[in-house]
C-alpha atoms as an extended CHARMM CRD file, in Angstrom:
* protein
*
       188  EXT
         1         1  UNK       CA             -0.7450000000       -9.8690000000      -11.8350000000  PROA      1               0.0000000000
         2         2  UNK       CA              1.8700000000      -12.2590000000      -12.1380000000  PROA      2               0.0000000000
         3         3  UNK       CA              3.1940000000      -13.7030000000       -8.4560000000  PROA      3               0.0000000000
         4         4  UNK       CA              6.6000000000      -11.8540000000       -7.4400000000  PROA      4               0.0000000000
         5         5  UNK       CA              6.9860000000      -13.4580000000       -4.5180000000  PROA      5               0.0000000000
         6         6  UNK       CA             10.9170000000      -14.1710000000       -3.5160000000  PROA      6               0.0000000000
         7         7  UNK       CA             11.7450000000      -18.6320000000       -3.6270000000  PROA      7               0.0000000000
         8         8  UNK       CA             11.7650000000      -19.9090000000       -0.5030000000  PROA      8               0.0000000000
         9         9  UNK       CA             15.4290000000      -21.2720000000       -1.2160000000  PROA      9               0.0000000000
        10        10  UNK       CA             16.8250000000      -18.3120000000       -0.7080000000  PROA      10              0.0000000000
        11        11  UNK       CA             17.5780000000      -18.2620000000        3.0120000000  PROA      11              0.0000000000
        12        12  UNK       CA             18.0160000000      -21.9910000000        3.2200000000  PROA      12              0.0000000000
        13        13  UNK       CA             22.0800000000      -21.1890000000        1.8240000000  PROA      13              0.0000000000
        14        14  UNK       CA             24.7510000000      -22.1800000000        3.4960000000  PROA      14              0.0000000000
        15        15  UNK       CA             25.0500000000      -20.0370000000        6.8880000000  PROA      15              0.0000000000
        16        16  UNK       CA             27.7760000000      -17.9250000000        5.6000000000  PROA      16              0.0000000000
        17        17  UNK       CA             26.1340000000      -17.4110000000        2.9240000000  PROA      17              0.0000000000
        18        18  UNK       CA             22.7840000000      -16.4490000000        4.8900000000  PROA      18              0.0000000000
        19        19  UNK       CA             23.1410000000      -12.3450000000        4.5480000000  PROA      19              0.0000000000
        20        20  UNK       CA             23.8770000000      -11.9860000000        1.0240000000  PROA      20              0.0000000000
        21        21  UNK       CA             20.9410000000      -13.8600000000        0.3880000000  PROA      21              0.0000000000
        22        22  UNK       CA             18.7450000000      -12.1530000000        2.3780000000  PROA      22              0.0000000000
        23        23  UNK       CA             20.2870000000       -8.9340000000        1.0490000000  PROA      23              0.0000000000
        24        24  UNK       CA             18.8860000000      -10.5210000000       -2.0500000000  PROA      24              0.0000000000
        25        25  UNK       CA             15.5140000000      -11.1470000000       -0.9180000000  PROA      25              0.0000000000
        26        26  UNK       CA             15.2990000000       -7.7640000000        0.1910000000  PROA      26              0.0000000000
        27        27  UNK       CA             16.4500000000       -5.6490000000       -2.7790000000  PROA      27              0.0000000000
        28        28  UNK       CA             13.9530000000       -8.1780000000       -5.0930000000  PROA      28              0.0000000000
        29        29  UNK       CA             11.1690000000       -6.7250000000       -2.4150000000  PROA      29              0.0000000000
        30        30  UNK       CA             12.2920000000       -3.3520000000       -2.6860000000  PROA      30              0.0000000000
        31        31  UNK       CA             10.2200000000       -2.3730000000       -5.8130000000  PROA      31              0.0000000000
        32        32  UNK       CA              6.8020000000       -3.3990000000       -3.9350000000  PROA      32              0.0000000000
        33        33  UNK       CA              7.4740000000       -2.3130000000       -0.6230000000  PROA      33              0.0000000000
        34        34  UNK       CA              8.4430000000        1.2180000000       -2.4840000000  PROA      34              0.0000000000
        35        35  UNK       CA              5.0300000000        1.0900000000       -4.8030000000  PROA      35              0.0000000000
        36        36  UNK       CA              3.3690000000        0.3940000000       -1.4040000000  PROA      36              0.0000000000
        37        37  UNK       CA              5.0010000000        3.1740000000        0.5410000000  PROA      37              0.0000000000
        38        38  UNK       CA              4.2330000000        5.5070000000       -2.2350000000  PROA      38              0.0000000000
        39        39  UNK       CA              0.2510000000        4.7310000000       -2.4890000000  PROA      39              0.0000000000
        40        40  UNK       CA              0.6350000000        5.1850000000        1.3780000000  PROA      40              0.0000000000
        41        41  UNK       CA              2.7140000000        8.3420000000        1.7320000000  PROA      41              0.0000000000
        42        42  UNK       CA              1.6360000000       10.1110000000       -1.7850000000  PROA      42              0.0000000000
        43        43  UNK       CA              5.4040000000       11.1770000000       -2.1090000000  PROA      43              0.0000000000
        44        44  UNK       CA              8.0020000000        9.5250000000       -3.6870000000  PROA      44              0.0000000000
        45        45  UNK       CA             11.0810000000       11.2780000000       -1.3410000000  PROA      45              0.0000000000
        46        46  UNK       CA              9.0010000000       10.4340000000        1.6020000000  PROA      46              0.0000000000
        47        47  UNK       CA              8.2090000000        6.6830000000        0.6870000000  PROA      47              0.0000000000
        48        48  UNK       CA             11.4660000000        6.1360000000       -0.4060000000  PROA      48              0.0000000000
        49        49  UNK       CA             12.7440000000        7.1530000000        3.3970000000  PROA      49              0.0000000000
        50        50  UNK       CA              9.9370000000        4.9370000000        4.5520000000  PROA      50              0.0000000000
        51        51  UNK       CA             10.9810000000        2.1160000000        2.9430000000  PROA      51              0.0000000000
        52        52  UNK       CA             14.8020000000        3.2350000000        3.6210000000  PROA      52              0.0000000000
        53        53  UNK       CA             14.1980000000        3.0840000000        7.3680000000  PROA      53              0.0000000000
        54        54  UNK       CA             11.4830000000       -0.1560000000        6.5950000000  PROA      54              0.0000000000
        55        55  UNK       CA             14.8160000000       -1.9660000000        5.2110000000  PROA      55              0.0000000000
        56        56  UNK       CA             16.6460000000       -0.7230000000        8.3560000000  PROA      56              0.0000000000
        57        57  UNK       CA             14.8520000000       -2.2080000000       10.5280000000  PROA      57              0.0000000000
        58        58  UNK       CA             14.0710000000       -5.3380000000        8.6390000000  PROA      58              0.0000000000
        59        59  UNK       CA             17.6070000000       -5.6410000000        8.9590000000  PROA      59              0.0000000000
        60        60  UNK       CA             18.0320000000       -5.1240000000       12.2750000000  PROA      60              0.0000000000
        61        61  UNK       CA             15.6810000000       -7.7970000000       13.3330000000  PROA      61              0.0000000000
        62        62  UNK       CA             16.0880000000      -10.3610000000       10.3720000000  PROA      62              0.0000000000
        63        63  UNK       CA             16.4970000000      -13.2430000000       13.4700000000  PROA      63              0.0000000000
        64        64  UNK       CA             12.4770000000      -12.7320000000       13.5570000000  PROA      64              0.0000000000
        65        65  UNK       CA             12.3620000000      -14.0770000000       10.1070000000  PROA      65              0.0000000000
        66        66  UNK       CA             11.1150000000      -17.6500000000       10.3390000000  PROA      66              0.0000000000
        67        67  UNK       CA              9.6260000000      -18.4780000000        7.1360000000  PROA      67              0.0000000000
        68        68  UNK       CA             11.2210000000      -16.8610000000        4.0870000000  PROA      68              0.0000000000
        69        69  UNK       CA              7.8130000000      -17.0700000000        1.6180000000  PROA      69              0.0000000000
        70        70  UNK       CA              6.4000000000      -14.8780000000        4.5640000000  PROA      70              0.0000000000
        71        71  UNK       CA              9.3700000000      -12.1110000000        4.0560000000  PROA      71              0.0000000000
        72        72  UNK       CA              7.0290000000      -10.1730000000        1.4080000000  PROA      72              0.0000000000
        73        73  UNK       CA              4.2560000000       -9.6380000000        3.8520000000  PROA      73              0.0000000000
        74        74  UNK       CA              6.5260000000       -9.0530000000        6.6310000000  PROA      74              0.0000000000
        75        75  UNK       CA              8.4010000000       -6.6490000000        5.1470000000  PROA      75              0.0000000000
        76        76  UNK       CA              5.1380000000       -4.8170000000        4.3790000000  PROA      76              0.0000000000
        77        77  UNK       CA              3.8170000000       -4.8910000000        7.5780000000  PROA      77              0.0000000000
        78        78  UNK       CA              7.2030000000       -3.0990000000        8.4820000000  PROA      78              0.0000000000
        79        79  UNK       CA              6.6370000000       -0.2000000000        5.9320000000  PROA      79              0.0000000000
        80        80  UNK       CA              2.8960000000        0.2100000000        6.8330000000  PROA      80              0.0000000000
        81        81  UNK       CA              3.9360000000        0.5860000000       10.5870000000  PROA      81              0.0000000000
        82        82  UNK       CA              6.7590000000        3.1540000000        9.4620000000  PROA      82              0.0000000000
        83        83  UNK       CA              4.9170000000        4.9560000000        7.4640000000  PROA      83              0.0000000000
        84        84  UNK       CA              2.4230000000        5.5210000000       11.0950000000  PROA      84              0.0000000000
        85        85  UNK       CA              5.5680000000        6.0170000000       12.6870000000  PROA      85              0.0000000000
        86        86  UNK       CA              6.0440000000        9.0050000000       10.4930000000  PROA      86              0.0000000000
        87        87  UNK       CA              3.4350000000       10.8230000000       11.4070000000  PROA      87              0.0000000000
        88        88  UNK       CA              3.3540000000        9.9220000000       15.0860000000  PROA      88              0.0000000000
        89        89  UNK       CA              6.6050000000       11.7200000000       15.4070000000  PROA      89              0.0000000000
        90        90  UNK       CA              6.3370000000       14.8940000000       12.9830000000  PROA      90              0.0000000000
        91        91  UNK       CA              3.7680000000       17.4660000000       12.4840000000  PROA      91              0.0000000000
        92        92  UNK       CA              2.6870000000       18.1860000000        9.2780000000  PROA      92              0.0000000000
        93        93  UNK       CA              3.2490000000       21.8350000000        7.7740000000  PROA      93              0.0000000000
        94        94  UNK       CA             -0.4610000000       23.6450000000        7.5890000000  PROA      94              0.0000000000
        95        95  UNK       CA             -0.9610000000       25.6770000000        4.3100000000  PROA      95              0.0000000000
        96        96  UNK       CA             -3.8020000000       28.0000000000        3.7610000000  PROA      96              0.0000000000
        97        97  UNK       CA             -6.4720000000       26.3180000000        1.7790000000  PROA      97              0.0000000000
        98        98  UNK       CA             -6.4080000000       29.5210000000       -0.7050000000  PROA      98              0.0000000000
        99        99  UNK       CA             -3.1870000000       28.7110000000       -1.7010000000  PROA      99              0.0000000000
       100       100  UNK       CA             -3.7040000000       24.3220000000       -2.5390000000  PROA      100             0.0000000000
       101       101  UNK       CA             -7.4090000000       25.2380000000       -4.1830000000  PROA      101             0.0000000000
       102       102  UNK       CA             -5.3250000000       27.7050000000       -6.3950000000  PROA      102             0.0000000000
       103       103  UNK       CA             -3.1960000000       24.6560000000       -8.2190000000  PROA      103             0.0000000000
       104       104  UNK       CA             -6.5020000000       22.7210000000       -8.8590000000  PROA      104             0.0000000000
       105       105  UNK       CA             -8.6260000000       25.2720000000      -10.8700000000  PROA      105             0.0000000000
       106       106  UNK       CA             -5.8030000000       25.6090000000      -13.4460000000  PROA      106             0.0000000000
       107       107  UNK       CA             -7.7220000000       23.6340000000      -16.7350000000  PROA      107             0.0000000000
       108       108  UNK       CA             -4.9050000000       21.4120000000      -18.0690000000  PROA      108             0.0000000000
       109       109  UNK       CA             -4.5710000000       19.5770000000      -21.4780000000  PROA      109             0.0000000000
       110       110  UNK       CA             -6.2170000000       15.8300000000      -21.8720000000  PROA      110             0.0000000000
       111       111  UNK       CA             -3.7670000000       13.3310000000      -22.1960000000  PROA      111             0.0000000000
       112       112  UNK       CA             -3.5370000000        9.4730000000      -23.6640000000  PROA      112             0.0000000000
       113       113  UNK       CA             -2.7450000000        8.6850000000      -19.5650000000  PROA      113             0.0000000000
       114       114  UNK       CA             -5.6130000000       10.8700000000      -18.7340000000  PROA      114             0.0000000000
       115       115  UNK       CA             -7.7420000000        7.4250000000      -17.3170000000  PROA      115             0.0000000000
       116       116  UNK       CA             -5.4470000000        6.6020000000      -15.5030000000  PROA      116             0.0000000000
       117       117  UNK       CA             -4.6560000000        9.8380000000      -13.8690000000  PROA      117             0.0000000000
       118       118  UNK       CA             -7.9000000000       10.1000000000      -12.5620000000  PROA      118             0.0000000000
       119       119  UNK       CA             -8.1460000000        6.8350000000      -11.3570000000  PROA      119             0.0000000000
       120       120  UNK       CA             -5.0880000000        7.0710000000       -9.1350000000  PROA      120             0.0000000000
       121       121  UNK       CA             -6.5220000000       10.2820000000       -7.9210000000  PROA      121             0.0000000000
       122       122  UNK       CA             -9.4300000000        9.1250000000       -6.9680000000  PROA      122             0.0000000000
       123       123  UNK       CA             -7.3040000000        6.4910000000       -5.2030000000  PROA      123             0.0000000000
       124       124  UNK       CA             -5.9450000000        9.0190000000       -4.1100000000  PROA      124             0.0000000000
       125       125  UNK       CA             -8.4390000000       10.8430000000       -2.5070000000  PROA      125             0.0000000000
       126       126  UNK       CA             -9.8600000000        8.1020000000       -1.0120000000  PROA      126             0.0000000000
       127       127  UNK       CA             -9.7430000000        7.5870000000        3.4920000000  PROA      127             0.0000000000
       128       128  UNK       CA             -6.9350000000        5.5060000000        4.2050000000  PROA      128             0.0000000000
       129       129  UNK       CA             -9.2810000000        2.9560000000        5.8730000000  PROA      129             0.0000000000
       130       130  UNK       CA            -10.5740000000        1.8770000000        2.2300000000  PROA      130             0.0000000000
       131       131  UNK       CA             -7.0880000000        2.6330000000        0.1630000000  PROA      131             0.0000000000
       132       132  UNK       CA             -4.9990000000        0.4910000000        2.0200000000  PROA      132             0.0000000000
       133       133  UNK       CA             -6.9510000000       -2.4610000000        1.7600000000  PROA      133             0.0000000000
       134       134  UNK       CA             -8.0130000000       -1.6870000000       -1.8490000000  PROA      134             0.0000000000
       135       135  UNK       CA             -4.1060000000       -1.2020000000       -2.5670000000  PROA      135             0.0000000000
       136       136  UNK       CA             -3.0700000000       -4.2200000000       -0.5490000000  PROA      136             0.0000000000
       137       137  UNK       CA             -5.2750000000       -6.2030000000       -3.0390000000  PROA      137             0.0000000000
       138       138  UNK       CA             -4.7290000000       -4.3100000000       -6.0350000000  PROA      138             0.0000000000
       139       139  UNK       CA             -1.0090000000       -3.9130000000       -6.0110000000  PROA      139             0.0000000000
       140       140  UNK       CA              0.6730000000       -5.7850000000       -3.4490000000  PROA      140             0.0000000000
       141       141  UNK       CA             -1.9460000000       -9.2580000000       -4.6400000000  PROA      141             0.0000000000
       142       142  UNK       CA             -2.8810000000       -9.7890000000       -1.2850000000  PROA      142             0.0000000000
       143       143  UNK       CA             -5.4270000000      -12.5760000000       -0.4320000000  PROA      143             0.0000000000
       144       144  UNK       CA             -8.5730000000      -11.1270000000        1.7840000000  PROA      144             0.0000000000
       145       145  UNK       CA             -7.4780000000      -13.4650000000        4.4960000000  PROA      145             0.0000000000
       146       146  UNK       CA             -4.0280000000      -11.7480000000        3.9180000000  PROA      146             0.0000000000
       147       147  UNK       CA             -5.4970000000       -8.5250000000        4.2480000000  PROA      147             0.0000000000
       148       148  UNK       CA             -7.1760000000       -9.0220000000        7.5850000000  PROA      148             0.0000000000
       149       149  UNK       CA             -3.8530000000      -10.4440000000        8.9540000000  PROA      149             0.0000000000
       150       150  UNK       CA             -1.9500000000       -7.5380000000        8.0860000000  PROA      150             0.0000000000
       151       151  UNK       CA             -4.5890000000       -4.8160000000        9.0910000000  PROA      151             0.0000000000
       152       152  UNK       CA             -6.0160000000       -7.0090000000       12.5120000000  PROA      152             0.0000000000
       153       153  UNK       CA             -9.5750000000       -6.6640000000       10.5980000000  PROA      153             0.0000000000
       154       154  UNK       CA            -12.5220000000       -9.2840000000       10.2380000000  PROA      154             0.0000000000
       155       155  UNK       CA            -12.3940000000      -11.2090000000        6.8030000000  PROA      155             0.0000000000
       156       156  UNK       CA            -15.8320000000       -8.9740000000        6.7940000000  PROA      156             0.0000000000
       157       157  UNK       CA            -14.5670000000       -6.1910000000        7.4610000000  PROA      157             0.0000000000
       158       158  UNK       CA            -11.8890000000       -6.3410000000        4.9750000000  PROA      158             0.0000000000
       159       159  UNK       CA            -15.0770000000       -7.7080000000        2.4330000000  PROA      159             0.0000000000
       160       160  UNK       CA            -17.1430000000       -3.9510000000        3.4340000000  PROA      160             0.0000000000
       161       161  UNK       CA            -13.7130000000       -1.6280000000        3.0530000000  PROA      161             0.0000000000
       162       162  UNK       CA            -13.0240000000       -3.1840000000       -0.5830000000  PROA      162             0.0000000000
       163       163  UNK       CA            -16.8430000000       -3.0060000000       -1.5090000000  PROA      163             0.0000000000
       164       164  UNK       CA            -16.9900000000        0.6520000000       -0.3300000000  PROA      164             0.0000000000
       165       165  UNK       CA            -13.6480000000        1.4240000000       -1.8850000000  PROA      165             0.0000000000
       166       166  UNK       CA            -14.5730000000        0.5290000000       -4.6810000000  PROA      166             0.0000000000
       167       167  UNK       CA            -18.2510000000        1.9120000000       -4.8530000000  PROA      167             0.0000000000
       168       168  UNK       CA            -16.4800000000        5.0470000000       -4.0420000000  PROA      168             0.0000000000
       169       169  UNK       CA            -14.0830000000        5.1440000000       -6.3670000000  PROA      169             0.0000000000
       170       170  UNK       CA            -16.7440000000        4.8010000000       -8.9680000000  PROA      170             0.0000000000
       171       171  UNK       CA            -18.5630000000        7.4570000000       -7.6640000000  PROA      171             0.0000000000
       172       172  UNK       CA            -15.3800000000        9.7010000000       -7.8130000000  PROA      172             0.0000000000
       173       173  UNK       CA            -15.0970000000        8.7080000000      -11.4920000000  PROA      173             0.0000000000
       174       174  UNK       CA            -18.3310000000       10.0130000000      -12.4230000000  PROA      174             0.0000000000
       175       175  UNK       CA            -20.0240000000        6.7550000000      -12.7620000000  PROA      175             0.0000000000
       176       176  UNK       CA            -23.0920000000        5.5340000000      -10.5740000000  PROA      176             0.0000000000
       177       177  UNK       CA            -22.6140000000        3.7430000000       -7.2750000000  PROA      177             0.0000000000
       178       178  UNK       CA            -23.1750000000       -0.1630000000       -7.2560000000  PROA      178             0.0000000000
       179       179  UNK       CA            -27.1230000000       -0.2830000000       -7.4000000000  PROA      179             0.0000000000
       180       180  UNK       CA            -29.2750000000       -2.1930000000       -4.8770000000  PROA      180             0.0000000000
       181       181  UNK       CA            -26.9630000000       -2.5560000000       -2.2600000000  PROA      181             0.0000000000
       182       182  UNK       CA            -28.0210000000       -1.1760000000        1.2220000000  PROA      182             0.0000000000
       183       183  UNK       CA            -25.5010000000        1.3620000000        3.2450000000  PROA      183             0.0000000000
       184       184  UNK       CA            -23.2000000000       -1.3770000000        5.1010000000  PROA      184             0.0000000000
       185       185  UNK       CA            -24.1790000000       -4.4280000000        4.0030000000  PROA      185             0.0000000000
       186       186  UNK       CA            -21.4330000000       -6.2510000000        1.8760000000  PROA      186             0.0000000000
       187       187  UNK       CA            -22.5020000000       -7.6540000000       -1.5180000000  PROA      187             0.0000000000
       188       188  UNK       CA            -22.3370000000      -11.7420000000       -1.9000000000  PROA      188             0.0000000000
């Protein structure tokens, strides 16, 4: 994955020039911080709002931007937290189960994406504990060391939620768990 990650020259402009340039750094963020919100949210209207809001914000308090090579995972941290903020504030619609198994028993035509379809719904389908991390590393290129920063987790901890996340995901796919590797204990 090649490194995306905004120069560190581009806040050190001349003053006046400070806000177009970190208008800059945050619309060359945008496409990550919307990928992110959209593994998060599964909705592209909602994640775009989240990462709407995420920019709002961002904005608002761009004085508590220090280092501008640590604007990526900053502005991430700000999505992540909107995205809780979400669903701290509205209550999600209940639908009868009836009707949402209904959509899923319909047989439907195998594609050339069809892979990757079922990878990303696995991904999908997977607790949010192990597919934020997993997406973290997977899409945003985040370090494990990054990873516990952002989520307040052991560098262990993050270690056992990508080893699970994964095992699961390969269960999901049809293929066999890792072998030899005891309930909780993370692989060397």
């Amino acid at each position: 994955m090649s490194d995306r990650r905004p120069a560190a020259s581009a806040l050190t402009a001349a003053p006046a020039d400070a806000p177009a340039a970190l208008t800059q750094l945050f619309e060359s963020l945008r496409p990550d911080l919307l990928r992110f919100a959209h593994w998060l949210a599964r909705d592209r209207a909602i994640a775009e709002d989240i990462v709407q809001e995420s920019l709002l914000r961002a904005w608002r308090s761009r004085d508590a931007l220090q280092e501008p090579g640590a604007a990526r995972a900053w502005l991430l941290t700000i999505v992540r937290r909107e995205h809780a903020r979400l669903y701290e504030r509205k209550r999600l619609e209940l639908v009868p189960i009836d009707e949402v198994a209904e959509g899923y028993g319909a047989p439907r035509q195998a594609g050339p994406d069809d892979d990757l379809t079922t990878l990303r719904d696995a991904i999908m389908r997977l607790p949010l504990e192990y597919r934020e991390p997993l997406v973290l590393q997977v899409l945003g290129g985040f370090s494990t060391e990054e990873i516990s920063r952002e989520l307040a987790l052991s560098k262990t901890a993050v270690l056992t939620r990508l080893f699970r996340a994964r095992n699961k995901l390969r269960v999901l796919c049809g293929l066999a768990a890792a072998p030899d590797v005891a309930d909780g204990e993370v692989p060397a």
